[in-house]
N, C-alpha and C positions, 0 to 999 in steps of 0.2 A: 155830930158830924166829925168831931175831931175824935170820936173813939175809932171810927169806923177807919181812918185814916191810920192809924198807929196800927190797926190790927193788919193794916195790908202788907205794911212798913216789915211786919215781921215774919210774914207768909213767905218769903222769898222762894220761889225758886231752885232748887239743886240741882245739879247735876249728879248722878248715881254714878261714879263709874266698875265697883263690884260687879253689878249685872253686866257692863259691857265686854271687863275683862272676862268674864263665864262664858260669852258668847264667844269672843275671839280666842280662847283656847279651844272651844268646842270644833269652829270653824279650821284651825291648824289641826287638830287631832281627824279631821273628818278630810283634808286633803291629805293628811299624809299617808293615812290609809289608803283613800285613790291612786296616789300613786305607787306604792307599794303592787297595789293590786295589778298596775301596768306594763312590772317588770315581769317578763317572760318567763315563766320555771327556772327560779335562782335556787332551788334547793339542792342539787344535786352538780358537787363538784366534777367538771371535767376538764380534761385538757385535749382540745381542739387540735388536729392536725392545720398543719399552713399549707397555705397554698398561695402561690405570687396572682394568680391570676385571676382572682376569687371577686365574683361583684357581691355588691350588697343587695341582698333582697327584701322587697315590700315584708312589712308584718304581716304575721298568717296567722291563722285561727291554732293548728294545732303544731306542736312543738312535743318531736317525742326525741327521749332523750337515751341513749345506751350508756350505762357505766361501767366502767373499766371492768367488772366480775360477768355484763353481758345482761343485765337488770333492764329491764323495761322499764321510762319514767310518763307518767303522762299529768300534767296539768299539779308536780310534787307529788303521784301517787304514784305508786308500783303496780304492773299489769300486767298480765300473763300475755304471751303473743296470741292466743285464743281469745283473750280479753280484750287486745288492743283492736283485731280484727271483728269483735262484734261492736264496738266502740264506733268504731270508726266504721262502720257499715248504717248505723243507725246514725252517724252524724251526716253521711252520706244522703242518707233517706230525706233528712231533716233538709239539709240545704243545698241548691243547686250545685254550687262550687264548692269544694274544701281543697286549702291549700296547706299542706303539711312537710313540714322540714325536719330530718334527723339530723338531731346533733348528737356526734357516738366520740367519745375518749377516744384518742389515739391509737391506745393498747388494744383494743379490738376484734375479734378476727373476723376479717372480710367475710367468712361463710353467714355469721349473727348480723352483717348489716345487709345481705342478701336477702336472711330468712326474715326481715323486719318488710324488707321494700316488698316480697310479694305477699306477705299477709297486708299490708297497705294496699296494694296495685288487687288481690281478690276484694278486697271491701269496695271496689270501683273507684279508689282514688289513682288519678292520673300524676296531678301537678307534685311532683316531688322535689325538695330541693336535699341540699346538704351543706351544715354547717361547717364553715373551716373558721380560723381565724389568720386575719390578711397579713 
């Protein structure tokens, strides 16, 4: 009886914490990619015209982007206006609504944010917004 006791005496218990910290960097490395994931096409430098009068719009699904040379960006990928138009006709198809915003550089020329809005408006997209910054 008295061995049985000494041997329990010495079983104790640990605490591991190795495994816990693997799991808790896992769980940081695994939201910070989520969030990452949640910021809108940060790839592609532009500079927004202002506008005093500009409201903030809901998140939309597609975000396309003009750069200053007149580039097409869609989701950090470059697209041809023929590309964005079958894109976005089949995104079309897929879900009832699509809400899509251009945000174009400053430097611009209004005829490129024309030829953007009606290859949008033939694919059957209506809701169009535009970015400014306020």
């Amino acid at each position: 009886m008295r061995r049985r006791h000494s041997m329990l005496e010495r079983e104790r218990p640990r605490l591991e914490i190795v495994p816990m910290i693997d799991i808790m960097m896992f769980l940081l490395v695994f939201f910070v990619m989520i969030v990452l994931k949640m910021i809108p096409d940060s790839g592609v430098k532009l500079q927004l015209p202002g506008a005093s009068t500009a409201n903030e719009l809901k998140p939309t699904q597609i975000v396309i982007m003009i750069d200053p040379t007149g580039g097409l960006h869609v989701k950090n990928q470059s697209i041809t206006r023929a590309g964005l138009q079958t894109y976005l006709t089949g995104l079309k198809d897929a879900n009832k609504k699509v809400d899509v915003i251009i945000a174009g550089d400053k430097s611009i020329k209004y005829q490129r944010l024309m030829q953007v809005m009606n290859a949008i408006r033939k694919s059957g997209i209506t809701d169009i917004g535009l970015a400014t910054k306020h």
